[in-house]
VOMIVO-810192 format. One record per residue (C-alpha): x, y, z; residue in three letters. Coordinates in steps of 0.05 Angstrom, whole numbers, plus 5000, padded with zeros to 4 digits. Example, Ala and Ser with C-alpha at 12.3 -4.5 7.8 and 13.67 -1.06 7.14 Angstrom:
BEGIN
524649105156ALA
527349795143SER
This chain:
BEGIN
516954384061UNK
512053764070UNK
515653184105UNK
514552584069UNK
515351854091UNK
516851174059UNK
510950654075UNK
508250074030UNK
501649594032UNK
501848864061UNK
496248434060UNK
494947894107UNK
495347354099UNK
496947394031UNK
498847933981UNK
492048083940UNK
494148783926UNK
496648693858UNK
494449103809UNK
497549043744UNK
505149203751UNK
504449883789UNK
509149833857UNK
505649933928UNK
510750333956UNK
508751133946UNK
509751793981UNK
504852064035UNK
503752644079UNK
502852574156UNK
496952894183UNK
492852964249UNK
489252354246UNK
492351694265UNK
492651454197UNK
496351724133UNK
493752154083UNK
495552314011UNK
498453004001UNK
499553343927UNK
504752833907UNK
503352453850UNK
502651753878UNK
498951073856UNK
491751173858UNK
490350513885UNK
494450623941UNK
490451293963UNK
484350923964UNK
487250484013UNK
489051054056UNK
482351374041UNK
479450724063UNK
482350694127UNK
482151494144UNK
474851324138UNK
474750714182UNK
477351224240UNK
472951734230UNK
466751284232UNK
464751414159UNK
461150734135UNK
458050894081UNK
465251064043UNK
468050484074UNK
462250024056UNK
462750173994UNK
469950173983UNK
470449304017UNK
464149293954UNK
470349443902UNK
476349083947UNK
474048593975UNK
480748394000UNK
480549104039UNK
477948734110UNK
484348354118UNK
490148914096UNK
493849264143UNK
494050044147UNK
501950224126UNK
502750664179UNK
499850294247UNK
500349574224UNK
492749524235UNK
488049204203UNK
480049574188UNK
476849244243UNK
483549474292UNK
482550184270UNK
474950114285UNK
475149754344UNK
481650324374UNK
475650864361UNK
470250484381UNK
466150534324UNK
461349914347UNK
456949924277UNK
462249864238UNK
464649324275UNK
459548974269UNK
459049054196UNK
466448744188UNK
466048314230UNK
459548034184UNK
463948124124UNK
470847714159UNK
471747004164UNK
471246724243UNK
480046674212UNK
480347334196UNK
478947654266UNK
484847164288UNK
490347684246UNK
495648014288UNK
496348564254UNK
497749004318UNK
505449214336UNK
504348934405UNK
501348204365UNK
495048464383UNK
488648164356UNK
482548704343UNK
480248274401UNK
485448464451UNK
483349164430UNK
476749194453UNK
479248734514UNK
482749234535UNK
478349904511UNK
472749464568UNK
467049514500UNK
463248924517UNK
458848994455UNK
464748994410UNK
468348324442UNK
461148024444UNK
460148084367UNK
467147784349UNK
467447234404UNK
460246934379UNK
463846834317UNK
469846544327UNK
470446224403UNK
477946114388UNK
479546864404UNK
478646694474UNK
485346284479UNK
489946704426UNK
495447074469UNK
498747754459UNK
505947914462UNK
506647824545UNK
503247074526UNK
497047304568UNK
488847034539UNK
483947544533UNK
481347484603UNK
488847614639UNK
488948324589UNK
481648444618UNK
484248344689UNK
490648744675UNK
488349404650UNK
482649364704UNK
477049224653UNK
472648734712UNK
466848814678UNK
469848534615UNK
472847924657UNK
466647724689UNK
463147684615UNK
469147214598UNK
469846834650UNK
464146254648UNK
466146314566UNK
472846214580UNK
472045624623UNK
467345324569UNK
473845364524UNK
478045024575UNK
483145514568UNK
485245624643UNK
486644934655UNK
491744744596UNK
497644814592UNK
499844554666UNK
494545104689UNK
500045704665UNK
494146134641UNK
489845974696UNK
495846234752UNK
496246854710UNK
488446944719UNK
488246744797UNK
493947244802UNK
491547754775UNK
485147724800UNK
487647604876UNK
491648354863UNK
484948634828UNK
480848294898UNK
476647934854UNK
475147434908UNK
469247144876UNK
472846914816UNK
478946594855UNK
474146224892UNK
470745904837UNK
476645694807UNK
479545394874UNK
473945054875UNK
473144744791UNK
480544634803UNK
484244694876UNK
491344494849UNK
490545074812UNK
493845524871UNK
499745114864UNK
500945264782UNK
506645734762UNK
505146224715UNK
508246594661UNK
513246834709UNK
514846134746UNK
511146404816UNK
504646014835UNK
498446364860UNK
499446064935UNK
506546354942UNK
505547024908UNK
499747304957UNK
505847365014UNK
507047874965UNK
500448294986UNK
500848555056UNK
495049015042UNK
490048495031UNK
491948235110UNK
491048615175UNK
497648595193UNK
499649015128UNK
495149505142UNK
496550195187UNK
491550525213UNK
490251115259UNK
487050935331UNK
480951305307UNK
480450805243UNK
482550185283UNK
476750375330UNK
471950355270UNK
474749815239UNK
474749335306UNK
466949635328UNK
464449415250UNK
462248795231UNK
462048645154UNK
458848035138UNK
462447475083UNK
459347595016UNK
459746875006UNK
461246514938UNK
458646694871UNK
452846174840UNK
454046594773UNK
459647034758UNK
456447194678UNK
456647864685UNK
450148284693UNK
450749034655UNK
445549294696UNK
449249154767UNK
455449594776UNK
460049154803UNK
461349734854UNK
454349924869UNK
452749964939UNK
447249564943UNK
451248994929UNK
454849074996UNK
454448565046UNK
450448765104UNK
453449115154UNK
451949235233UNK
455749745272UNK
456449605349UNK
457450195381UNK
459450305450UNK
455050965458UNK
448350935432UNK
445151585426UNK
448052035373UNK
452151375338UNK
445151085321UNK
442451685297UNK
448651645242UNK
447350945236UNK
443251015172UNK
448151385138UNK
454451185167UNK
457050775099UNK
456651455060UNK
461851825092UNK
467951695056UNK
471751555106UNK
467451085136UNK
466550725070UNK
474350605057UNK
474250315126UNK
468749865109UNK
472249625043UNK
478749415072UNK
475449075124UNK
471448625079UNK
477948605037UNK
481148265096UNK
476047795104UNK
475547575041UNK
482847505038UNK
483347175104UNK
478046605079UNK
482146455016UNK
488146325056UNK
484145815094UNK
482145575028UNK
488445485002UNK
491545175061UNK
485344595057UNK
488844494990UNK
495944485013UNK
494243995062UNK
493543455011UNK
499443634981UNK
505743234988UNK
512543505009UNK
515243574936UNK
508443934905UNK
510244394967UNK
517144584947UNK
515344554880UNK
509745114886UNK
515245534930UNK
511345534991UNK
517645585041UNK
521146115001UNK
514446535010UNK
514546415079UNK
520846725087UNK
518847315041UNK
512847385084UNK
516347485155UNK
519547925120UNK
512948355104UNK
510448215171UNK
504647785140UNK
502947445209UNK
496847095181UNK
500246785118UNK
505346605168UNK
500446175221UNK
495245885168UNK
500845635118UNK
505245285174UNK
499644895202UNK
497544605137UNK
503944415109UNK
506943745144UNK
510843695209UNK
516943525179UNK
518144145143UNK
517844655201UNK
524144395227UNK
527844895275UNK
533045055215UNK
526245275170UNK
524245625238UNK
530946005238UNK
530146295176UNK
523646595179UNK
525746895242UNK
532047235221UNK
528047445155UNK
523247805203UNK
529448025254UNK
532048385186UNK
526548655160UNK
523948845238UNK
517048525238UNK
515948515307UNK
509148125308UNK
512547655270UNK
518347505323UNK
512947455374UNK
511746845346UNK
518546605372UNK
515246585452UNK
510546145424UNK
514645565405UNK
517944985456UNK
524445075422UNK
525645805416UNK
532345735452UNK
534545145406UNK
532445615349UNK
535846165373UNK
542045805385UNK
542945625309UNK
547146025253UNK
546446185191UNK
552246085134UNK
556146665166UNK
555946385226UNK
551146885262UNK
545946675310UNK
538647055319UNK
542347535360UNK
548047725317UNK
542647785252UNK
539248415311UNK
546748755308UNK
545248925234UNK
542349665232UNK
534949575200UNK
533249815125UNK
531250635119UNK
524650345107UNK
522650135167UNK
527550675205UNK
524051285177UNK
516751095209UNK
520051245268UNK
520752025280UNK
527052225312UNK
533551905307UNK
534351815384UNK
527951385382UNK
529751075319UNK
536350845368UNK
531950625420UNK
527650235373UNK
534849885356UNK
536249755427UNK
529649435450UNK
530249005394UNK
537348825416UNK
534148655479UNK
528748225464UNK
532947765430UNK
537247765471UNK
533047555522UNK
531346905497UNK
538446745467UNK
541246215520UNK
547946605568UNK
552446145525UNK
551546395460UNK
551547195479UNK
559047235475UNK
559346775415UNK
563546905349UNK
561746865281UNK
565146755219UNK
568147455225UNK
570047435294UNK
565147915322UNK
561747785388UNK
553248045374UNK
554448635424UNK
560248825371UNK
556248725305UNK
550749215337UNK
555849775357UNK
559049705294UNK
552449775258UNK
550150365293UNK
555050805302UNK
552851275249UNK
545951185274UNK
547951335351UNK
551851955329UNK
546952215295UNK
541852105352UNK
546452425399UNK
546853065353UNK
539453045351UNK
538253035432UNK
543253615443UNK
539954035385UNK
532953865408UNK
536053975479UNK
540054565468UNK
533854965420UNK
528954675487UNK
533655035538UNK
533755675503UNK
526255705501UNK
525355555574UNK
530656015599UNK
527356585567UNK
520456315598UNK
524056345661UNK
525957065654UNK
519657345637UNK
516457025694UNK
521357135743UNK
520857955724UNK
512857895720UNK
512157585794UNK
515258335821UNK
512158685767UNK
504858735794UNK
499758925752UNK
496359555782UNK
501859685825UNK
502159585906UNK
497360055966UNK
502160575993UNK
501060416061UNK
500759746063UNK
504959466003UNK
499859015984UNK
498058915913UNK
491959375894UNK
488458765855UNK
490758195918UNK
482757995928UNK
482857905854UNK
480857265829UNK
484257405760UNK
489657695796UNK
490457095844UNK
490856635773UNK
496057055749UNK
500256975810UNK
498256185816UNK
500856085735UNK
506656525737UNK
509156105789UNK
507455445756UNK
510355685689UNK
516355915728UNK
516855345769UNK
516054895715UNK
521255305662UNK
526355155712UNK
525254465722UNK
525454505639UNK
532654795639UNK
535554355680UNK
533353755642UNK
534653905591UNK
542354125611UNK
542253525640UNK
541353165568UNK
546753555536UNK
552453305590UNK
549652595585UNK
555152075563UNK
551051805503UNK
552051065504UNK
548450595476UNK
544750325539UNK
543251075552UNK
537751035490UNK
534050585519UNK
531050805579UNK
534451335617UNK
534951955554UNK
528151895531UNK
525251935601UNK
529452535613UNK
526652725542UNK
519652635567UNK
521253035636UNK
523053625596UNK
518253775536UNK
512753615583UNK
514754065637UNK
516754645577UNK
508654535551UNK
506554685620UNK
511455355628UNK
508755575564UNK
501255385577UNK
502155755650UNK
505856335613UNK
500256555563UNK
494456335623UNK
498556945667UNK
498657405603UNK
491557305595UNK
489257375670UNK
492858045675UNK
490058265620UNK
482358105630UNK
484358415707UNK
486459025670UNK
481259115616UNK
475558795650UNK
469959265618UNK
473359205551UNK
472758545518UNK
473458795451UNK
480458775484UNK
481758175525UNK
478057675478UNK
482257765408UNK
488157795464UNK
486457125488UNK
485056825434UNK
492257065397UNK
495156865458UNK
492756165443UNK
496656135382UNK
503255975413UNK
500555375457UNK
497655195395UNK
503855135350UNK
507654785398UNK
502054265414UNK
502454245323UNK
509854145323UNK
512653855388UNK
507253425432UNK
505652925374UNK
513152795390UNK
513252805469UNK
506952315458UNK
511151835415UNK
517451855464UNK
512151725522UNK
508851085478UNK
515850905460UNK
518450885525UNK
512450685575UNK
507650475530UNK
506049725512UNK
511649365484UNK
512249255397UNK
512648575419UNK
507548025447UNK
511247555503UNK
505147185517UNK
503446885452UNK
501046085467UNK
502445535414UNK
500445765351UNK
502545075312UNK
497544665357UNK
């Protein structure tokens, strides 16, 4: 049975489809195309032309549609019954740019105002958002108004452009939106949305224009009430400090110098010039430390995809870094209630809290004195004691105060040092591997506040009566149980491997290979090399297994407290997986000497046996050393946080 629907005719934006007394409401059949299509019911015949009509519009026939507007007139401003669109919506959704252009010939500059769309869409929005430059081009010539009428979100035509990632599209708007005014009406609500969006979209170019036709701009709210200046401490990535990389990366990154693309004299946008296109990349000179070979790759270094996402953050963070200096020239002239009002110390909290160092710096120095007062201090510290942002509480050593600061409370009543008790968010806990480290990370930051919290306040209360030393144990107990099941586990599997190490190599060192000279007892093979590097690893692997055991029995009988995760387990940690890799590495070097001493004539033999017995060293290099090398960086490397930082609000 056909399924049938219910739809009717309206006309905007007024009802010209009259036709005698017949009723616009009829019966049609859904089909595969968008649009509606009469089926065998017997329906008003005017109304299947309409449906006709538009079925036609979609499919990009002209002719029939040209000639049906020659009979209806009316037909370029009614609205399909089924999408709520008008002719030129339905053209503009498939992209049919002739016969666009043809209605838009036939239209009224009024007409391509109609919102017929369910989102309140104008058949501009459309092609706003489709990115057709041809198609926005031939409606905006002839009616300049379309450039200011919003959608349902209350965004213009260059915000939707922005949005959906249509840059091309924004750069053709922007010098004709600017001509309109647009951006700067309405207390500068549209322009925020457009500096937003473009600062998330790294349209750099753009936000510096605009900074510069209108620098209070940064300090507008936009359709959401959050001003351009306080909503990029919601960007780490576009800072150094938000971004991760490997040491291989950082390396890179620090050796290459990308030059500032500078300002834009003319931001129309130029079809030809993909706004991607390589040539339009700043120069860029690589200093390497070797020459040779890196020069050679010099000429194609950029092409390596790698290489290339390196370069591209890197000018990303330049270009970022220079509009922060821009908009702190701006906030300089800006008086304490335009400061609050644009929500610049709330995003200075929320920015400790993303570890946003440079945000942090540039923004303090330009606002005035008066408002980094040690109580403003104390909450962007315990915002990035919270949210563990270590270069961020460096910051701390850098300030006269820091004692004075640390010495304060919050509305609970907890100083700097009771905020530390509070176990960190999963978050940041999970880019640690291992719960014992994750522990020790807890404990060293513990200890560096503690450090520079004055001897009075160490054993102070707060408003629940807890001492800081009690908040943290209370915290963590989970978290230190857990650690301590993950030592003896780690410990206990460890100890099993290297006992079994031990036993092989303590039967191989009276097992000789070849056997021993009847008269002498001396090994047959003793003036051996191989054989002399079999006896010289079995010894070191069984040497070293040993040593292996007993740390590691000496982690499962340790006591477990909570100064114990600091230091003295990991170390012990450290002893024994490094002196289990060197068992194992000394265990398959013996295998592999006895049997090249063996088969020496055969190496179809002893070189598939060497290299399976790689395999083993291999796996355990794959699976446990990226860990020993973390507990070893953890635990002797440089500490996460800087004492030496000088006076960064000078």
């Amino acid at each position: 049975m056909t399924n049938v629907c219910r739809i009717s005719l309206r006309v905007v934006p007024n009802n010209v489809l009259k036709r005698g007394s017949k009723t616009s409401k009829l019966n049609v059949t859904k089909n595969m195309f968008p649009f509606y299509r009469l089926g065998n019911e017997k329906n008003d015949e005017y109304t299947q032309e309409y449906n006709r009509f538009f079925n036609n519009v979609g499919k990009g026939n002209w002719t029939a549609t040209q000639e049906f507007i020659r009979l209806h007139p009316e037909a370029v401003r009614v609205t399909s019954p089924t999408s709520n669109r008008t002719a030129l919506q339905v053209a503009v959704t498939f992209e049919h740019l002739h016969i666009v252009e043809e209605l838009v010939n036939l239209m009224t500059p009024q007409d391509l105002e109609i919102k017929a769309d369910v989102h309140n869409k104008t058949a501009f929005h459309i092609a706003i958002e489709k990115g057709n430059i041809s198609m926005a081009k031939c409606m905006v010539e002839k009616n300049h108004n379309l450039l200011s009428i919003t959608d349902i979100a209350n965004h213009i035509p260059i915000v939707i452009a922005v949005i959906t990632g249509q840059k091309q599209m924004a750069r053709y708007l922007y010098p004709l939106t600017i001509e309109q005014g647009v951006l700067f009406s309405d207390n500068g609500m549209h322009g925020s949305d457009f500096m937003i969006a473009c600062i998330f979209s790294k349209m750099f170019d753009i936000v510096f224009d605009l900074i510069k036709r209108e620098p209070l701009l940064i300090i507008f709210k936009n359709s959401w009430k959050i001003s351009p200046v306080a909503i990029l401490c919601c960007h780490s990535a576009l800072f150094p400090s938000g971004c991760q990389l490997k040491f291989w990366q950082q390396w890179i990154y620090n050796c290459m110098h990308v030059q500032f693309p500078g300002d834009i004299n003319d931001v129309c946008l130029n079809i030809q010039n993909a706004e991607d296109n390589a040539s339009n990349k700043g120069d860029i000179t690589i200093r390497y430390v070797w020459s040779g070979l890196l020069q050679w790759m010099a000429s194609n270094f950029l092409k390596h995809p790698g290489i290339n996402h390196i370069y591209e953050l890197k000018l990303v963070h330049i270009q970022s870094i220079e509009l922060l200096n821009r908009m702190c020239k701006v906030i300089e002239t800006l008086d304490e209630n335009q400061i609050k009002e644009a929500g610049i110390k709330d995003a200075l909290v929320e920015a400790a809290s993303r570890g946003m160092i440079e945000y942090i710096t540039n923004i303090t120095k330009a606002i005035p004195k008066t408002m980094w007062n040690t109580g403003f201090a104390f909450d962007v510290f315990v915002s990035a004691i919270r949210n563990r942002e270590a270069k961020v509480f460096s910051l701390i050593h850098g300030l006269n105060d820091k004692q004075t600061i640390a010495n304060l409370r919050n509305s609970n009543g907890d100083t700097l040092l009771h905020s530390t008790g509070y176990i960190a968010n999963s978050r940041k806990l999970n880019l640690i591997a291992g719960v014992a480290l994750q522990m020790q990370r807890e404990m060293q930051w513990y200890k560096e506040v503690e450090a520079i919290t004055p001897e009075g306040s160490l054993t102070d209360f707060n408003r629940d009566n807890k001492r800081p030393r009690e908040v943290f144990t209370d915290n963590h107990k989970k978290l230190m149980s857990d650690g301590e099941t993950w030592m003896k586990n780690t410990s206990f599997s460890c100890t099993v491997v290297g006992a079994l190490i031990f036993t092989i190599m303590f039967t191989a060192a009276f097992t000789l290979p070849g056997g021993q000279k009847q008269d002498t007892g001396f090994p047959i093979f003793l003036d051996k090399k191989l054989f002399k590097l079999f006896i010289i690893s079995d010894a070191i692997s069984l040497f070293s297994s040993t040593t292996s055991v007993l740390t590691f029995l000496g982690i499962l009988s340790s006591r477990y407290a909570e100064e114990d995760f600091l230091t003295s387990l990991p170390k012990t940690m450290v002893l024994g997986l490094s002196t289990l890799f060197i068992s194992i590495a000394a265990m398959m070097t013996a295998f592999c000497a006895v049997i090249a001493l063996l088969f020496q004539s055969r190496l179809w033999i002893v070189v598939p046996t060497i290299l399976l017995a790689s395999i083993p060293v291999i796996l355990f290099m794959g699976l446990q050393f990226p860990l020993l090398v973390e507990i070893f960086v953890s635990t002797y490397g440089r500490s996460i946080f800087d004492r030496n930082v000088g006076n960064w609000l000078a």
